[in-house]
C-alpha positions as YAML, in Angstrom:
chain: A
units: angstrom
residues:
- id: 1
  name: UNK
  ca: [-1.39, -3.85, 26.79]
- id: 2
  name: UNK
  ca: [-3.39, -0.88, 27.22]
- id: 3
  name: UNK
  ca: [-5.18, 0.55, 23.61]
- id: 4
  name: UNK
  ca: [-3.29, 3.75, 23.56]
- id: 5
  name: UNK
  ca: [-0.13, 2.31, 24.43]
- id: 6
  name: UNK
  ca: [3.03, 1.98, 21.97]
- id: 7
  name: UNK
  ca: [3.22, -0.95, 20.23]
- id: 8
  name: UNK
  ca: [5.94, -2.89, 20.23]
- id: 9
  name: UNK
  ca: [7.66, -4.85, 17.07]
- id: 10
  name: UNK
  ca: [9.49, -7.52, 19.47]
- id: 11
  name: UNK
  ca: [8.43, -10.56, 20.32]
- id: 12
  name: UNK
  ca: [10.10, -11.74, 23.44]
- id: 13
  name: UNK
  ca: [10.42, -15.46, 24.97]
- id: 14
  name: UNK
  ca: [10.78, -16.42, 28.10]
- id: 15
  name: UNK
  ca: [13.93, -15.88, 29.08]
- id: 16
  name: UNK
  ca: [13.67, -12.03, 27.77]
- id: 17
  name: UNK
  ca: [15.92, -13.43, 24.15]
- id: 18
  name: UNK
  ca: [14.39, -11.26, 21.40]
- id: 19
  name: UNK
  ca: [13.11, -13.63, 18.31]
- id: 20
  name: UNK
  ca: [14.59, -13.21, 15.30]
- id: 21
  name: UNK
  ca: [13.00, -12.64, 11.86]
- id: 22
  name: UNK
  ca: [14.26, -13.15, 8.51]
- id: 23
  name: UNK
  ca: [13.08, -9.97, 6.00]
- id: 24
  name: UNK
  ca: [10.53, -12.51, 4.22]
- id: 25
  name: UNK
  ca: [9.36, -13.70, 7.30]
- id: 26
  name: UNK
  ca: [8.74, -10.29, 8.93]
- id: 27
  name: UNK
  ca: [6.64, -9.56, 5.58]
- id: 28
  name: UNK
  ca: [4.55, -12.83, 6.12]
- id: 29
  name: UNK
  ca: [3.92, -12.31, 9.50]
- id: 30
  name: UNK
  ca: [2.84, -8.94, 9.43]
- id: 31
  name: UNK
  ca: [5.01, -7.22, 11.86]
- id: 32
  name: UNK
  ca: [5.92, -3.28, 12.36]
- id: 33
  name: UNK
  ca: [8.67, -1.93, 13.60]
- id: 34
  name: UNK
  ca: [6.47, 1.22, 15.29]
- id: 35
  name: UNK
  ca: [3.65, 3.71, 15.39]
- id: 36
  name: UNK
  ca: [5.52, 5.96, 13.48]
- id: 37
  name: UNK
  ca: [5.75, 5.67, 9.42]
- id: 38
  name: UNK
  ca: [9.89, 5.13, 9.22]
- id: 39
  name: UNK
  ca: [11.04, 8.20, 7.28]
- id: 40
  name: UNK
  ca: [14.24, 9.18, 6.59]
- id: 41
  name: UNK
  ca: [15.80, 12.13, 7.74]
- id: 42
  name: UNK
  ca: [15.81, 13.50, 4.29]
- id: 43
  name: UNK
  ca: [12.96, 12.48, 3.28]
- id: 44
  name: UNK
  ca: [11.85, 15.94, 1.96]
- id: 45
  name: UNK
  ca: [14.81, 17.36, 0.56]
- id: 46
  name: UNK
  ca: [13.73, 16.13, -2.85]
- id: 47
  name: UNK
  ca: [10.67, 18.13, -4.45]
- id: 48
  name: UNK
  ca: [7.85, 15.97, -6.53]
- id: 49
  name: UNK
  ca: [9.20, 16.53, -9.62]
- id: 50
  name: UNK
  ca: [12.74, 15.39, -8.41]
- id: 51
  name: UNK
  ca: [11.26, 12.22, -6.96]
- id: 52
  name: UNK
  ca: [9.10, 11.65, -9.84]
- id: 53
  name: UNK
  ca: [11.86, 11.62, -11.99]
- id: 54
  name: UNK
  ca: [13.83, 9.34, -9.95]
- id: 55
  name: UNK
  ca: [10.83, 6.99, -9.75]
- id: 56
  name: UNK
  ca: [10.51, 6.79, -13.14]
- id: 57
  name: UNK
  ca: [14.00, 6.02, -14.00]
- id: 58
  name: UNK
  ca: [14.22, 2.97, -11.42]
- id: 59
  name: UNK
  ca: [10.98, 1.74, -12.49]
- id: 60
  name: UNK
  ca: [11.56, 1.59, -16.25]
- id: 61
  name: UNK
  ca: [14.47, -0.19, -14.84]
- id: 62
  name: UNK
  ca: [12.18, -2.98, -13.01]
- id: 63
  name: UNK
  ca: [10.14, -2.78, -15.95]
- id: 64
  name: UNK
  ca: [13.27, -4.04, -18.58]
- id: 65
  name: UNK
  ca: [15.00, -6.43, -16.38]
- id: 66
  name: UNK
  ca: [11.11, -8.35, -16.37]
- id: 67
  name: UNK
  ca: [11.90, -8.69, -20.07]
- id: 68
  name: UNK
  ca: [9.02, -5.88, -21.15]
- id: 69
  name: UNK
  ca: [9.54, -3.61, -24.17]
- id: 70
  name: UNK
  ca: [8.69, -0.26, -23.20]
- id: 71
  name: UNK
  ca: [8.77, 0.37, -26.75]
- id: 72
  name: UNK
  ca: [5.28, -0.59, -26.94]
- id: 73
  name: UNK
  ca: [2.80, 1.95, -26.91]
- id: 74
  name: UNK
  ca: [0.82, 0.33, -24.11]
- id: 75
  name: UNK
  ca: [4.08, 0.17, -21.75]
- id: 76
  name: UNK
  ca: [6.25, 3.07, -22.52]
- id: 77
  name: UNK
  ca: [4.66, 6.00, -20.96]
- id: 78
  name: UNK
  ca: [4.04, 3.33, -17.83]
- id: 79
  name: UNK
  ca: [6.89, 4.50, -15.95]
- id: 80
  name: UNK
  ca: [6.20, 7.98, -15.88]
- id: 81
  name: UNK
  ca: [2.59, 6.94, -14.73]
- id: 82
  name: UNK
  ca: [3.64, 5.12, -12.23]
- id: 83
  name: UNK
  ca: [6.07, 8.07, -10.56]
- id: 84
  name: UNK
  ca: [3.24, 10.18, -10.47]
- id: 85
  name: UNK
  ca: [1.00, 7.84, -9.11]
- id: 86
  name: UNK
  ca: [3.14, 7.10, -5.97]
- id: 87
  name: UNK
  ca: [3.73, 10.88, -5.19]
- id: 88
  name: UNK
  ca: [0.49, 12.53, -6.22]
- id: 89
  name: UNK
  ca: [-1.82, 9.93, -5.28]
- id: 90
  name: UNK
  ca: [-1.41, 6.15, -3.64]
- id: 91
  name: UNK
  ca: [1.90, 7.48, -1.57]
- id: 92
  name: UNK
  ca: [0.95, 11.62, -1.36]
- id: 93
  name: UNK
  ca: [0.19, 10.98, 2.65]
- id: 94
  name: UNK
  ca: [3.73, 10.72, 3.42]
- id: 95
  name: UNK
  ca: [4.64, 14.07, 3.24]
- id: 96
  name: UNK
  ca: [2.79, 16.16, 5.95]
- id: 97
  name: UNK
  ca: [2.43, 19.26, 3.65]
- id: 98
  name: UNK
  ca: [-0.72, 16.79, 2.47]
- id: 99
  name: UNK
  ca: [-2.31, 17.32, 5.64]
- id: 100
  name: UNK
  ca: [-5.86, 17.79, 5.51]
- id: 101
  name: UNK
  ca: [-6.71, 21.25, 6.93]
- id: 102
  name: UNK
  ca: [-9.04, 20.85, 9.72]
- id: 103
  name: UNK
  ca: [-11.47, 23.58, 11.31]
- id: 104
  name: UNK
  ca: [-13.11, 22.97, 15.07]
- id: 105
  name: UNK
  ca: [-16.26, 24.07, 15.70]
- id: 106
  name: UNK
  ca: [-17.52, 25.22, 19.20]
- id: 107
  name: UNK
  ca: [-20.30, 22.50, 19.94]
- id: 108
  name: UNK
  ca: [-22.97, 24.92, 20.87]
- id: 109
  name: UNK
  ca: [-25.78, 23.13, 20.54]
- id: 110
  name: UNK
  ca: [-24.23, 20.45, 23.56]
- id: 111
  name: UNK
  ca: [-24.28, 17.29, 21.65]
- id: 112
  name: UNK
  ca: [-22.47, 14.91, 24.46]
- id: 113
  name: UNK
  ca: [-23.19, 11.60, 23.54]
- id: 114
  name: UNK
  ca: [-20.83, 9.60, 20.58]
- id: 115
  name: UNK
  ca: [-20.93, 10.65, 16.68]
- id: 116
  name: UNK
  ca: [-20.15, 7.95, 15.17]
- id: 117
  name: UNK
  ca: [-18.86, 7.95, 11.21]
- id: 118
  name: UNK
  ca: [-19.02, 4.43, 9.71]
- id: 119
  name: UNK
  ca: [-18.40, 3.19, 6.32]
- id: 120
  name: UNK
  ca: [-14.97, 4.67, 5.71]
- id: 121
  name: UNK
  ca: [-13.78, 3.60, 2.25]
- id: 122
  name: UNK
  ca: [-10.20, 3.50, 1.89]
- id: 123
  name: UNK
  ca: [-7.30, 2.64, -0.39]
- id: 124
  name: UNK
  ca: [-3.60, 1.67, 0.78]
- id: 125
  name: UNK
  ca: [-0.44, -0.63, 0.02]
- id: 126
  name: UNK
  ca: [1.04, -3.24, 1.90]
- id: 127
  name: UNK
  ca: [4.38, -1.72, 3.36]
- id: 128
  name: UNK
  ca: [5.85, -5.47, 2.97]
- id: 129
  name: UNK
  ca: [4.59, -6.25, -0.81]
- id: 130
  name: UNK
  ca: [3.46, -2.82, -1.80]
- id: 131
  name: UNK
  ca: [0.07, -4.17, -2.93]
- id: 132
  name: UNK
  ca: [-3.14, -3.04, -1.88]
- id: 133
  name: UNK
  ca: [-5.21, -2.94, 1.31]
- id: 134
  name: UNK
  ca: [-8.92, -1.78, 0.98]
- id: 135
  name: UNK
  ca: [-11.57, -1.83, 3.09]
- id: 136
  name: UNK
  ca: [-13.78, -0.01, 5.57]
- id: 137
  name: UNK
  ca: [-13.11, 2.35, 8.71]
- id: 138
  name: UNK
  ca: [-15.81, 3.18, 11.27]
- id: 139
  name: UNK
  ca: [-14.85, 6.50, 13.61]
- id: 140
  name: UNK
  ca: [-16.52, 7.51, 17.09]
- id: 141
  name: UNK
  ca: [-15.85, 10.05, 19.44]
- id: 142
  name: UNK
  ca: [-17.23, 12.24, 22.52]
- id: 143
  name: UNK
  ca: [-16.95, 15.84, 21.80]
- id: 144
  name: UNK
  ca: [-14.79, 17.77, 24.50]
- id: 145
  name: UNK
  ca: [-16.47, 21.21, 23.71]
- id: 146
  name: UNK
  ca: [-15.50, 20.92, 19.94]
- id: 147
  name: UNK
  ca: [-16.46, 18.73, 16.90]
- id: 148
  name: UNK
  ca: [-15.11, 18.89, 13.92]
- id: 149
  name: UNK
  ca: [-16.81, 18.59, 9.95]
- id: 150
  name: UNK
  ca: [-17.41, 14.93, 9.08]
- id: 151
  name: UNK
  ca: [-15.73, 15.28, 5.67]
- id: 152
  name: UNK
  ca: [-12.80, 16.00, 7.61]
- id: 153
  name: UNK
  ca: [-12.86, 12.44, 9.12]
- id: 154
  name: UNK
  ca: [-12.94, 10.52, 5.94]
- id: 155
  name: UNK
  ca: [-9.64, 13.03, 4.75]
- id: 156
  name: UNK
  ca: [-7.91, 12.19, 7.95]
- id: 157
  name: UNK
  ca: [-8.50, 8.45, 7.37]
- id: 158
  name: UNK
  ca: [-7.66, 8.98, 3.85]
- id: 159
  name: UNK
  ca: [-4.34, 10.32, 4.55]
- id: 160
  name: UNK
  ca: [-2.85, 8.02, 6.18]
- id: 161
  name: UNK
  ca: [-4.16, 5.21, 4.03]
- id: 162
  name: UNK
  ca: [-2.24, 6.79, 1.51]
- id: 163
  name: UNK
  ca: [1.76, 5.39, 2.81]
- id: 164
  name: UNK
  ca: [2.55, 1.80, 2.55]
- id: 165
  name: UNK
  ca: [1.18, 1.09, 6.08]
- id: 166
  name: UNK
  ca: [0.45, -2.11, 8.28]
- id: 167
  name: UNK
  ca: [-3.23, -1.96, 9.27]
- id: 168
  name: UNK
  ca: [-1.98, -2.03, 13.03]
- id: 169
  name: UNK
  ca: [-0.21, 1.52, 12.70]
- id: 170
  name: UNK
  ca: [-2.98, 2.80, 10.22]
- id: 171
  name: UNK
  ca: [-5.55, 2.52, 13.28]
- id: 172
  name: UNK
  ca: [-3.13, 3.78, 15.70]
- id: 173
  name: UNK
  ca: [-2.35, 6.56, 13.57]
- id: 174
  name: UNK
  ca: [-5.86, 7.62, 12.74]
- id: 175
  name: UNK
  ca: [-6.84, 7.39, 16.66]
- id: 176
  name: UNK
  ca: [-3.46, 9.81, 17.60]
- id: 177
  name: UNK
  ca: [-4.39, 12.32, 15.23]
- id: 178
  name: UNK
  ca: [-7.97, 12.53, 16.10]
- id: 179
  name: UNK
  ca: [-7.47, 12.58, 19.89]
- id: 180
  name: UNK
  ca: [-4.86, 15.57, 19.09]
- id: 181
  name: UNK
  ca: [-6.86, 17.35, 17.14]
- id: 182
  name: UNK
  ca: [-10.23, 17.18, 18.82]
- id: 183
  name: UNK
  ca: [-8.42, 17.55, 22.46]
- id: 184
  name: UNK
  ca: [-10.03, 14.31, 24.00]
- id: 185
  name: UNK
  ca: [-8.67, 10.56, 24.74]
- id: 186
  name: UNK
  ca: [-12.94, 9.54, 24.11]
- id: 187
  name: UNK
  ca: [-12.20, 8.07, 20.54]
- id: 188
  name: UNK
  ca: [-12.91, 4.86, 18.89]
- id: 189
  name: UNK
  ca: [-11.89, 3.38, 15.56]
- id: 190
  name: UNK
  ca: [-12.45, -0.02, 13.77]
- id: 191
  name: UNK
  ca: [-11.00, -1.15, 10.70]
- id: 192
  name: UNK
  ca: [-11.95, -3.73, 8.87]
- id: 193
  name: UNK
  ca: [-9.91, -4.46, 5.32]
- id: 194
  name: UNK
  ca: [-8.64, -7.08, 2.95]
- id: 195
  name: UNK
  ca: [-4.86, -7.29, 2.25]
- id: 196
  name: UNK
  ca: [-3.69, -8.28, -1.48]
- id: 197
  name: UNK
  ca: [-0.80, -10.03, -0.51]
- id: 198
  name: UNK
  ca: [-2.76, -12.85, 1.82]
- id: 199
  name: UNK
  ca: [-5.04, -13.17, -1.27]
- id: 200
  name: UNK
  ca: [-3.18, -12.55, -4.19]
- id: 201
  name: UNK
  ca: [0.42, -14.01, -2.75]
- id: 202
  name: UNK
  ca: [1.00, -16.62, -0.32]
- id: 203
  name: UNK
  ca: [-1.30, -18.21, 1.39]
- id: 204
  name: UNK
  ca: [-3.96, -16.89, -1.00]
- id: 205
  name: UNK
  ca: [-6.53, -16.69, 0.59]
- id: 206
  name: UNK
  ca: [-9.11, -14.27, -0.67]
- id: 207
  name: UNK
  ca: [-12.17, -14.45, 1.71]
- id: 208
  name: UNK
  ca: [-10.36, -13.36, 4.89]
- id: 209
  name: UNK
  ca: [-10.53, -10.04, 6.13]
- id: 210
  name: UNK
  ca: [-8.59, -7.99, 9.17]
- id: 211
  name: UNK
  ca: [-10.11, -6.14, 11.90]
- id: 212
  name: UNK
  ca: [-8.12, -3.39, 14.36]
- id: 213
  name: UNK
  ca: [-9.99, -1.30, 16.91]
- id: 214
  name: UNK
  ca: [-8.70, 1.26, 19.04]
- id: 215
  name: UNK
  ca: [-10.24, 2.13, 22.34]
- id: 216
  name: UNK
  ca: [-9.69, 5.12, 23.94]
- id: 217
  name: UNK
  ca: [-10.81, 7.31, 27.23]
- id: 218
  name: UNK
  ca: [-14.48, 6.50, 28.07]
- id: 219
  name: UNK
  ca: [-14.95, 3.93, 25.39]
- id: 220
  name: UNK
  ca: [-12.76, 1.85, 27.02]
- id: 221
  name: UNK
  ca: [-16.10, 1.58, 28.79]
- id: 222
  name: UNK
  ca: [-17.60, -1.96, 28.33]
- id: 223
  name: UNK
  ca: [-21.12, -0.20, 27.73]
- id: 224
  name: UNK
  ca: [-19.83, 2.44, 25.91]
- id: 225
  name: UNK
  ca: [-17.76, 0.08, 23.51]
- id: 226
  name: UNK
  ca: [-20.96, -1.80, 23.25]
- id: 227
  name: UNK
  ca: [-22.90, 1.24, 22.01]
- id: 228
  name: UNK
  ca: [-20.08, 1.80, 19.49]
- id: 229
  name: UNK
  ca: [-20.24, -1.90, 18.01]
- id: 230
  name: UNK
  ca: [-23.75, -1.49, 18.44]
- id: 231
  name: UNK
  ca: [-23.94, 1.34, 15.76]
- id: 232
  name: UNK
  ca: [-21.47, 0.06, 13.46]
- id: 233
  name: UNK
  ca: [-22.59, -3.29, 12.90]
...
């Protein structure tokens, strides 16, 4: 498959019979249905305050059927918390209104070689468990007559960290954004994170990491992918 092609979730055999996958078994082995974030159609029909209150009620919900007394003082202001936290903050890249504005610059002084941006930090949730994913992102492109602020990078990384995401679409996302926005296939991304539910859950594992690259346009390039993992390592 070719790095700026869609990927696919199904897994096909042999004889073309798709495989099937139970719900907990589609968690475990980290599958996605597509490049795309799945959003409802209505998905913004709600304000923030409508969806904050709605979060709030279900979670103080979750929170008594686990047997907790939100009568406490530590626990009974957590639901409200927790609402805000998944619309202002963790969960705010969903709605595209959070957009990072981005200004181009004309590249006048005729910079053609790679700018690379490495050391990414980033915060997101497991779209299967809803726990975290953290870790590092490393950006390159090849200016096409424009480049762009390099705050602006770390925002558009940020953003879509900030969904429940699977690390697979996170780095496809990331590279169609950029390449739409700068004007140029000649980008390059690397991700490199730890996932909470491998090391907190399941297998438990807590010293593994995941790594995702995308390749695009010339750094598809063995020596210009070279250069890239050159810089970043």
């Amino acid at each position: 498959m070719k790095p700026n092609e869609t990927l696919l979730n199904t897994l096909l055999v042999d004889n073309n019979n798709k495989i099937m996958f139970t719900d907990e078994e589609i968690g475990d082995e980290h599958i996605m249905t597509s490049v795309d974030t799945p959003m409802r159609e209505d998905a913004f029909e709600m304000s923030d305050d409508e969806k904050m209150a709605q979060i709030e009620y279900h979670f103080r919900q979750i929170m008594e059927t686990l047997g907790l007394d939100l009568r406490d003082d530590s626990l009974k202001g957590t639901p409200k918390r927790v609402a805000k936290m998944y619309v202002k903050e963790i969960f705010s890249g969903l709605d595209p209104k959070n957009m990072p504005s981005v200004a181009l610059f004309d590249n006048k002084y005729q910079y053609n070689e790679m700018l690379v941006e490495k050391n990414i930090s980033f915060y997101s949730n497991c779209e299967h468990h809803f726990v975290p994913i953290f870790g590092k992102a490393h950006l390159a492109y090849i200016a096409n007559g424009q480049v762009i602020g390099l705050s602006k990078l770390n925002r558009i990384v940020q953003h879509f960290a900030k969904r429940p995401q699977v690390q697979e679409r996170l780095t496809m996302q990331i590279a169609k954004e950029l390449q739409k926005i700068l004007g140029t296939e000649d980008i390059a991304i690397m991700i490199d994170a730890k996932h909470l539910c491998v090391a907190s859950r399941g297998v438990k594992d807590d010293t593994s990491s995941t790594i995702t690259s995308y390749y695009g346009g010339k750094f598809q390039d063995d020596a210009t992918k070279a250069e890239f993992l050159k810089y970043i390592s």
